[in-house]
C-alpha positions in Angstrom: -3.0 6.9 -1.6 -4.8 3.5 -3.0 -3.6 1.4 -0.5 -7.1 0.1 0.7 -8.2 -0.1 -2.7 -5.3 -2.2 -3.7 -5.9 -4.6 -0.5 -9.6 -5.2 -1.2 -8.7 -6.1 -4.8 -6.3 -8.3 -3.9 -8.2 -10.0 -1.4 -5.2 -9.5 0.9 -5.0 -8.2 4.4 -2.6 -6.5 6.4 -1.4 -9.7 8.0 -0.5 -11.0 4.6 1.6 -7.8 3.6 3.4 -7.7 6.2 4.1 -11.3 6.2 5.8 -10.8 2.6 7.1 -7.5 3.3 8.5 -7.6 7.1 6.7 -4.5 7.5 4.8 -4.6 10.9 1.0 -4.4 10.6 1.1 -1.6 12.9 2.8 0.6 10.3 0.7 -0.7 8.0 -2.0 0.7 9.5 -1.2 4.0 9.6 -0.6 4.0 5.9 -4.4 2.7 5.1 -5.3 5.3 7.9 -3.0 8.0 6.1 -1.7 8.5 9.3 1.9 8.1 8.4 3.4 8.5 4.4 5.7 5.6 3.8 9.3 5.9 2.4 10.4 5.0 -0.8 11.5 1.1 0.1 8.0 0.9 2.1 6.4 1.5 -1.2 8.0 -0.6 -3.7 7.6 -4.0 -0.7 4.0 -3.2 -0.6 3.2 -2.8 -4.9 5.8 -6.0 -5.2 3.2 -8.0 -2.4 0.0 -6.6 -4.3 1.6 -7.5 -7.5 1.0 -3.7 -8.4 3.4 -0.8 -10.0 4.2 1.8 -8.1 1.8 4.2 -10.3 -1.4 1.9 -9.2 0.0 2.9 -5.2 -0.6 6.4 -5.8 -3.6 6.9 -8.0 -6.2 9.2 -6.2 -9.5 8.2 -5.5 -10.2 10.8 -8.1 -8.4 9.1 -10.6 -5.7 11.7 -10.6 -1.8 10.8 -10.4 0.3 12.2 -7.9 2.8 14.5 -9.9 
């Protein structure tokens, strides 16, 4: 997951995703911590508030897609 990656690009914090995405910062944190693999809906809030696809979400650090 690219989360972080996306977050630090963006300049944008938790805070601000989960002010445009009602998602608590709590659960945010346990997706940048991998701790907990969001749903479907969880996903497509968090690309639309770091004005990403869904593909840039779940590029590897490696580069690799998921398949």
């Amino acid at each position: 997951m690219n989360l972080k990656k996306l977050m630090i690009e963006r300049e944008m914090t938790a805070a601000d995703i989960s002010r445009k995405t009602g998602i608590t910062q709590a659960t945010l944190s346990r997706y940048i911590n991998g701790k907990r693999i969001p749903n479907i809906n969880s996903v497509i809030k968090i690309a639309k508030a770091l004005n990403a696809t869904y593909e840039q979400y779940f590029i590897l650090s490696n580069g690799d897609k998921v398949e």
